[in-house]
C-alpha positions in Angstrom: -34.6 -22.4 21.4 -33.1 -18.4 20.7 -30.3 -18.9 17.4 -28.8 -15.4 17.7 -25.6 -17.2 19.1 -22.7 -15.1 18.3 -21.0 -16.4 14.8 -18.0 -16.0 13.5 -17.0 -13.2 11.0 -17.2 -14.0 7.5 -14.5 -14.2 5.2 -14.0 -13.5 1.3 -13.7 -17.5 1.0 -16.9 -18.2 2.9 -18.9 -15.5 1.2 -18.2 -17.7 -2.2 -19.4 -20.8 -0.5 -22.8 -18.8 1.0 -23.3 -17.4 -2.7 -22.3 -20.9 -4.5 -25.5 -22.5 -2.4 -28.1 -19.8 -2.6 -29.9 -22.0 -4.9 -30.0 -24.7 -2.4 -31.9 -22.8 0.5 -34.5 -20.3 1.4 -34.8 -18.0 3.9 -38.0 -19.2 6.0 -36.7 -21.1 9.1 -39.8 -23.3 9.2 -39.3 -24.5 5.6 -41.3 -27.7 4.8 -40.0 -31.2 3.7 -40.7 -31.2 0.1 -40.9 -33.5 -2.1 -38.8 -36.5 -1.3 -38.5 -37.4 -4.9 -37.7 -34.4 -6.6 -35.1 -32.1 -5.7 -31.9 -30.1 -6.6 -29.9 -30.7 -3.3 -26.9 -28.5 -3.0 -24.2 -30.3 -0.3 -21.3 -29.2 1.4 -18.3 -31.0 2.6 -15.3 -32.4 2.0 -13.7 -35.1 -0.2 -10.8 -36.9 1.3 -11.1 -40.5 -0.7 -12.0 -38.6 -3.9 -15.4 -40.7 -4.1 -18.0 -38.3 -4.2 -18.3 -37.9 -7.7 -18.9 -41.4 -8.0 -20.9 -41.8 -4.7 -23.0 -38.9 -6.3 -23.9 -40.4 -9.3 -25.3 -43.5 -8.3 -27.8 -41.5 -6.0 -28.7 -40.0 -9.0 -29.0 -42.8 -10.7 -31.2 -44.9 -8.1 -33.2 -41.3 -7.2 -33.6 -40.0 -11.0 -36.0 -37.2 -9.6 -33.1 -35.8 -7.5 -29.2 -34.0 -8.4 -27.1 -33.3 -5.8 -24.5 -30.4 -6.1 -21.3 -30.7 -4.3 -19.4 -27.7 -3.3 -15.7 -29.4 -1.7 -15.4 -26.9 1.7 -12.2 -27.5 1.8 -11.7 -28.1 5.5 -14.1 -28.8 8.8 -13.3 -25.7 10.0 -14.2 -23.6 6.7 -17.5 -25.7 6.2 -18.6 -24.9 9.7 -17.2 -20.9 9.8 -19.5 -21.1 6.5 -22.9 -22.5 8.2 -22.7 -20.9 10.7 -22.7 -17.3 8.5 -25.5 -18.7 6.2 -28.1 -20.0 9.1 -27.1 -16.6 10.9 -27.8 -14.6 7.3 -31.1 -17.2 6.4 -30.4 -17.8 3.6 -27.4 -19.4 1.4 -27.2 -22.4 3.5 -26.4 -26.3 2.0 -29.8 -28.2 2.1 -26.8 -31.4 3.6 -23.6 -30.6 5.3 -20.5 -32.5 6.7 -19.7 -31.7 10.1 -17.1 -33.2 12.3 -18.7 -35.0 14.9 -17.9 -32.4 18.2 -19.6 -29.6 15.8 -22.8 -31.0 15.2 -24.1 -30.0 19.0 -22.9 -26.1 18.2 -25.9 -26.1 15.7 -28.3 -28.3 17.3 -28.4 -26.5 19.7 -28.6 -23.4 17.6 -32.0 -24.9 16.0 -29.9 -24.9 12.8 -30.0 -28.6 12.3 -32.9 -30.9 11.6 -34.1 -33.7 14.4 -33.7 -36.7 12.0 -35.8 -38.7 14.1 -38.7 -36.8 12.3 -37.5 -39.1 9.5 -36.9 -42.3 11.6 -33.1 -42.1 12.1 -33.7 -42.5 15.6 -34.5 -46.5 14.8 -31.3 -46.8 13.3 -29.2 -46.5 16.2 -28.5 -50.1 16.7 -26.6 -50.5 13.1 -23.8 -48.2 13.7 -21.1 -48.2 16.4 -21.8 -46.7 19.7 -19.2 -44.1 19.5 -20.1 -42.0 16.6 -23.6 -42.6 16.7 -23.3 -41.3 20.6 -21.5 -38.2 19.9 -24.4 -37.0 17.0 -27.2 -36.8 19.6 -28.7 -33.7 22.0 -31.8 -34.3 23.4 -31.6 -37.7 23.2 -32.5 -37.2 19.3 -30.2 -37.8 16.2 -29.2 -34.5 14.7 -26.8 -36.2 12.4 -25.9 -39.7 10.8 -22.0 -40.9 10.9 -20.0 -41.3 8.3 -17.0 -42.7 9.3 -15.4 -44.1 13.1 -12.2 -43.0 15.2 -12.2 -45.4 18.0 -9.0 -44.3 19.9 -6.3 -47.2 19.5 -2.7 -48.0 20.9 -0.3 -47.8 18.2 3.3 -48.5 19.3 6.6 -49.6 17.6 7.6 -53.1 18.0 11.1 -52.6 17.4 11.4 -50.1 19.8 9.5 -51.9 22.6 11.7 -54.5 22.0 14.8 -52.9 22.6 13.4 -51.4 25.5 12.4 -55.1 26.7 8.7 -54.1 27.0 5.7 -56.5 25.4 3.2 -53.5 23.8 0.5 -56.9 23.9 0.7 -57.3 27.3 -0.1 -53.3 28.1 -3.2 -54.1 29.2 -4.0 -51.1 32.0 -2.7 -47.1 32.2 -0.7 -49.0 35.1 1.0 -51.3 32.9 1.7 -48.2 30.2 3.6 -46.2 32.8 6.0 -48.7 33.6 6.7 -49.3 29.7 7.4 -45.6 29.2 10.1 -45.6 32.2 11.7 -48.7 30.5 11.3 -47.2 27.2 13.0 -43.5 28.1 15.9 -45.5 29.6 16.7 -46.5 25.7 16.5 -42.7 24.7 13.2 -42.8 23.4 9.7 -41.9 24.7 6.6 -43.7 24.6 4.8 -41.0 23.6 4.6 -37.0 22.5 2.1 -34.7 24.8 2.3 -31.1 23.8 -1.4 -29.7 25.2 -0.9 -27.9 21.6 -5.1 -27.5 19.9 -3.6 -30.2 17.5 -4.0 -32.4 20.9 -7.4 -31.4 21.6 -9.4 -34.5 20.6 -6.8 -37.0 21.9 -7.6 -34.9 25.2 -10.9 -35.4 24.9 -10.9 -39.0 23.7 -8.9 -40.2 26.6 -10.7 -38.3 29.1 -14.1 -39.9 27.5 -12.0 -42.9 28.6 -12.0 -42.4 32.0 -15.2 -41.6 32.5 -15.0 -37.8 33.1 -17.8 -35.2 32.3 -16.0 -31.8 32.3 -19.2 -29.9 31.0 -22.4 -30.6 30.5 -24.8 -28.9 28.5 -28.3 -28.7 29.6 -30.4 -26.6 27.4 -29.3 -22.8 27.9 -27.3 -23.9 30.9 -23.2 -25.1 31.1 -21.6 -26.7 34.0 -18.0 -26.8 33.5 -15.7 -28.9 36.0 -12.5 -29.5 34.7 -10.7 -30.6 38.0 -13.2 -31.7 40.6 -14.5 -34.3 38.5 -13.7 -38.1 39.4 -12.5 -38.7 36.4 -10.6 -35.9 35.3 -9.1 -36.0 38.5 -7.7 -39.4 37.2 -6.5 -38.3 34.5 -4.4 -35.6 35.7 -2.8 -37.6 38.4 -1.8 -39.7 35.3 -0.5 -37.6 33.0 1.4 -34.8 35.6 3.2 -38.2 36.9 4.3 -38.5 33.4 5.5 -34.9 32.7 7.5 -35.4 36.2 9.4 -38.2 35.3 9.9 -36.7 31.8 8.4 -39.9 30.3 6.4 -38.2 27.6 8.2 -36.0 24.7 6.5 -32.4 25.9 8.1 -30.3 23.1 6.7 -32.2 20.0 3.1 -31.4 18.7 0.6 -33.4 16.7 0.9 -33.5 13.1 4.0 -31.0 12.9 7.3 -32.1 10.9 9.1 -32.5 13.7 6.4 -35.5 15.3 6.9 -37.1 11.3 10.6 -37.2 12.1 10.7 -38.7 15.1 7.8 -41.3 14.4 10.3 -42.1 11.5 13.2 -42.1 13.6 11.8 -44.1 16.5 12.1 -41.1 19.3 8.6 -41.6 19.5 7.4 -45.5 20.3 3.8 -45.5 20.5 0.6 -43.3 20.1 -3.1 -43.1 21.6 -5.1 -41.7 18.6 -7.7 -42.7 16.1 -8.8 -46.0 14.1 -7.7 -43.8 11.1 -4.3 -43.5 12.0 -2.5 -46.3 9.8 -2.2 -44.5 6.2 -0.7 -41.9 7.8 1.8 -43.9 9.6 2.9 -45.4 6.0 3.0 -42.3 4.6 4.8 -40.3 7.9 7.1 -42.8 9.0 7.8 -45.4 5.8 10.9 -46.1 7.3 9.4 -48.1 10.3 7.6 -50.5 7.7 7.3 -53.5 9.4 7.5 -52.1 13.5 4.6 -50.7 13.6 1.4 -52.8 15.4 -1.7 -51.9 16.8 -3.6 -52.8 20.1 -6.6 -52.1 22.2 -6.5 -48.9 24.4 -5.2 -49.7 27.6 -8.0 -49.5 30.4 -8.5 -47.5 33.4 -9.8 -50.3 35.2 -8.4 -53.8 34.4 -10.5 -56.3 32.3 -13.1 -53.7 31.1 -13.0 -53.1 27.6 -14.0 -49.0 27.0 -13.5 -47.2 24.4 -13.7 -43.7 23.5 -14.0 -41.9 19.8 -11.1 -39.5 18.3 -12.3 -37.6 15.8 -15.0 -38.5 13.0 -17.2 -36.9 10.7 -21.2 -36.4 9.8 -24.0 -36.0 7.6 -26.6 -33.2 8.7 -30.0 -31.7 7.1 -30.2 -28.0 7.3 -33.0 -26.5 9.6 -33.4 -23.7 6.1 -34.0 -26.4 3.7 -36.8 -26.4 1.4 -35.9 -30.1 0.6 -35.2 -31.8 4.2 -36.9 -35.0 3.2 -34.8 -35.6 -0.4 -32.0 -34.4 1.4 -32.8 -37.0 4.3 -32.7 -39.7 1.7 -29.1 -38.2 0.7 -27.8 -38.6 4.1 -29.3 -42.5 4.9 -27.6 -43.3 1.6 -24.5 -42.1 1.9 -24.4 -43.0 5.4 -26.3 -45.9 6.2 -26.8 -47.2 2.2 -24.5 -48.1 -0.5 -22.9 -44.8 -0.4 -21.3 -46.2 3.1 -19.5 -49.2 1.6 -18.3 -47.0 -1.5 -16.6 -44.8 1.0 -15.2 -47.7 3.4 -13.7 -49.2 -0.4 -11.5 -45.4 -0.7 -10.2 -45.6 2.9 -12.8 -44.1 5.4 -13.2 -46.1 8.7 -16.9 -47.0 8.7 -18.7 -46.4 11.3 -21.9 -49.0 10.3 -21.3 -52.6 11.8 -22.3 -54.4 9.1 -19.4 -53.3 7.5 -17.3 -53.3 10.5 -18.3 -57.5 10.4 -18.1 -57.9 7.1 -15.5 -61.1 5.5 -14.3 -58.4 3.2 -13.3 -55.2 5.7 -11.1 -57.9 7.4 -9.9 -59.8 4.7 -6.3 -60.0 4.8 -6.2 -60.7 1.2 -7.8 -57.8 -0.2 -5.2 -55.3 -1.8 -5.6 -52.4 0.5 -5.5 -54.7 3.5 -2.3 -56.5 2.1 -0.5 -53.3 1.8 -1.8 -51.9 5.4 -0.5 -55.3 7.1 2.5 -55.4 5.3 3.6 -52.0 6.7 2.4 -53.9 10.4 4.2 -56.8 10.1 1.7 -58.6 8.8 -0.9 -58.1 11.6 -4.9 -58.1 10.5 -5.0 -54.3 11.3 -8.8 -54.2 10.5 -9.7 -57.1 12.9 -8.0 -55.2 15.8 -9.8 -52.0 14.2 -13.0 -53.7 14.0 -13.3 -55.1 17.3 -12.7 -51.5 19.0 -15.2 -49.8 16.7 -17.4 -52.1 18.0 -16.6 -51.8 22.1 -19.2 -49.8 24.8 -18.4 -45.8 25.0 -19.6 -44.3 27.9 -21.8 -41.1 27.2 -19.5 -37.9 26.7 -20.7 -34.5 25.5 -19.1 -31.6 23.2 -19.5 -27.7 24.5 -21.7 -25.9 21.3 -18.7 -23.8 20.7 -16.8 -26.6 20.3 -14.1 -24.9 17.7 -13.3 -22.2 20.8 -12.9 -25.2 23.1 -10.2 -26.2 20.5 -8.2 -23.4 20.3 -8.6 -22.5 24.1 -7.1 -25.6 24.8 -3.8 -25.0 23.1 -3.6 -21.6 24.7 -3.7 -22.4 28.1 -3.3 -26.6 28.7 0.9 -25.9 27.1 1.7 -24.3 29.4 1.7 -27.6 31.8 3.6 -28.7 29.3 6.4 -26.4 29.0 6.8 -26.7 32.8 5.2 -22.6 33.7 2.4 -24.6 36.1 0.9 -27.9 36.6 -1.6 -29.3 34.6 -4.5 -29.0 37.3 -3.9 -25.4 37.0 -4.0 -25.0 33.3 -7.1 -27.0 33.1 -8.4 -24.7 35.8 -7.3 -21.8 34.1 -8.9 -23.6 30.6 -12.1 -24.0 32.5 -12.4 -19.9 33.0 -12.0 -19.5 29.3 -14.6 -21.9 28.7 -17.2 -20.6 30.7 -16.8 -17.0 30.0 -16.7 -18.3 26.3 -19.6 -19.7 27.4 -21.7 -16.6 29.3 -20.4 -14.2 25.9 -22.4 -16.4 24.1 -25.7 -16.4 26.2 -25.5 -19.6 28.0 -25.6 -19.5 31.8 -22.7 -21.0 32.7 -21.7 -22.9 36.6 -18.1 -23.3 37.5 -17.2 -26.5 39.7 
């Protein structure tokens, strides 16, 4: 497999990070495992529970022949801008790095990432959730371990439903949700906010997981992209242009801007279709709906199945330049599938390993985190709803390997659906020409559907 993919241009920011972890890497490609005892790891990532200085030094403490050195990235996007100039340099690279989930194909199949399987992790399959430990595989072999879940969920506001006369427990199907939102628009509200801005992106690609659709697939050096022939984006399509029509969905308000705080506070917006993570950031966006809020299984495409699909997550990878790829293996199983795991569920990730998923303690209603989360629900058990969606079949969905394009492409040309200039079958045709010449620019052979 070539890696002279095209990278992205470095900046004054990422050349610090490349220089802060020279120590960490060499610049032979083929560099052995080393010693798995002894090591001075150098790890990139982020640190959004503030635990890694603790998570850190009991590695230390149980591996006394290894130090780890944690340069905070920042963001996904800088960590990956980053590798991406280090592997393409050879040198400077992380011996560990945290990728979001969709990235971690861009460098497998770049060769910059190291089949874990070579270290087992392929026999660990079975202890984490389907979703995340789906979405970390190419070739059928583990390139990264999960740290963290985002089984897509149905949040919605009680009070509004109410006033629109509309049970959110009884949404059950896609069906049932459409006739909520026309009951719920009639009260001045909508049921949801759809923008098609890149801040959509993984919702997008979460709920057409969902339904089953395969708009690329990635075979090697080959791409087929079909973003409106296939059976189940067709599906969705017919779905959501039905509600853009009937103005059902809030079209002007994108993901995570002020605007979408204020009317999650306000109660414009009744419900949303994202990630297990979701609930601090309800408390913390709209405090004044303490109490409405509740959260449900994803409604289903097909009525009585119980599929699920993943938004967002995050991962622990080996670097193909390490010198130390079998300490920094035993990095990774710790944090990911070893104590380090429950230390990072206890500061507010969503874990993605079913033993903590089913343990007493993740859904005990009495713990103090989980009192103040259910408190702000109404005093639902929002882990046990959490839990049991974590743990539901995914069907197998892949990520393009220039996944970060795919992300911005998408906000360029799927709004414009949104704002009324064409339908959404045409912006996801015109989407699907931007992928694929996206595609070709960067070697691949690429087939249009």
């Amino acid at each position: 497999m070539r890696n002279t993919k095209k990278v992205i241009a470095a900046t004054a920011a990422v050349a610090t990070l490349v220089g802060l972890a020279a120590c960490g890497s060499g610049s032979d490609a083929n560099a052995n495992k080393g010693n798995a005892d002894k090591a001075e790891l150098v790890f990139w990532g982020w640190d959004s529970g503030n635990s890694m200085k603790d998570i850190i030094a009991k590695f230390e403490k149980a591996n006394p022949g290894i130090t780890v050195k944690f340069n905070n990235t920042g963001t996904a996007e800088k960590t990956s801008t980053a590798l991406s100039n280090a592997i393409a340099a050879g040198n400077g690279a992380p011996d560990v790095v945290m990728l979001e989930d969709p990235t971690v194909t861009q460098f497998a199949v770049t060769d910059g990432l190291v089949d874990l399987s070579e270290f087992g992790a392929d026999k660990l399959a079975d202890d984490f959730a389907a979703g995340p430990w789906n979405k970390l595989q190419y070739n059928s072999k583990p390139y990264a371990l999960p740290i963290d879940s985002g089984p897509e969920m149905f949040f919605y506001n009680k009070a509004v439903f109410d006033k629109a006369g509309v049970d959110g427990e009884s949404i059950k199907t896609w069906d049932d949700y459409y006739e909520a939102a026309k009951k719920i628009r009639a009260t001045g509200s909508y049921i949801t906010n759809l923008a098609g801005t890149s801040g959509d992106y993984q919702p997008f690609t979460a709920q057409i997981w969902q339904a089953g659709a395969q708009p690329w697939k990635v075979d090697g050096e080959k791409i087929t992209i079909n973003m409106t022939k296939d059976e189940g984006m067709q599906r969705y399509i017919k779905f959501v242009q039905k509600l853009i029509d009937e103005d059902l969905v809030d079209t002007k308000t994108p993901n995570w801007s002020d605007d979408w705080n204020r009317e999650l506070n306000d109660g414009t917006i009744a419900s949303l279709t994202i990630g297990a993570w979701m609930p601090i950031n309800l408390m913390t966006g709209a405090p004044d709906q303490a109490g409405n809020w509740r959260v449900a299984q994803l409604p289903q495409w097909e009525e009585g199945k119980e599929v699920s699909a993943e938004d967002g997550g995050s991962a622990l990878a080996v670097v193909k330049l390490s010198k130390n790829q079998a300490a920094a293996y035993k990095f990774v199983e710790y944090m990911t599938h070893g104590d380090g795991a429950q230390t990072m569920a206890d500061t507010g990730t969503f874990p993605s390993l079913k033993k903590i998923l089913t343990s007493d303690s993740f859904t005990d209603p009495t713990t103090e985190a989980n009192k103040k989360t259910n408190a702000y629900f109404g005093g639902q058990n929002v882990n046990e709803v959490l839990s049991e969606a974590a743990q539901r079949p995914t069907e197998k969905f892949q990520y393009l390997p220039y996944n970060p394009f795919a992300q911005s492409a998408y906000g360029d040309e799927v709004s414009k659906a949104y704002t009324g200039e064409i339908t959404l079958e045409q912006a996801l045709q015109n989407y699907g020409k931007k992928l694929a010449e996206q595609g070709e620019q960067q070697g691949y052979t690429v087939t249009v559907k």
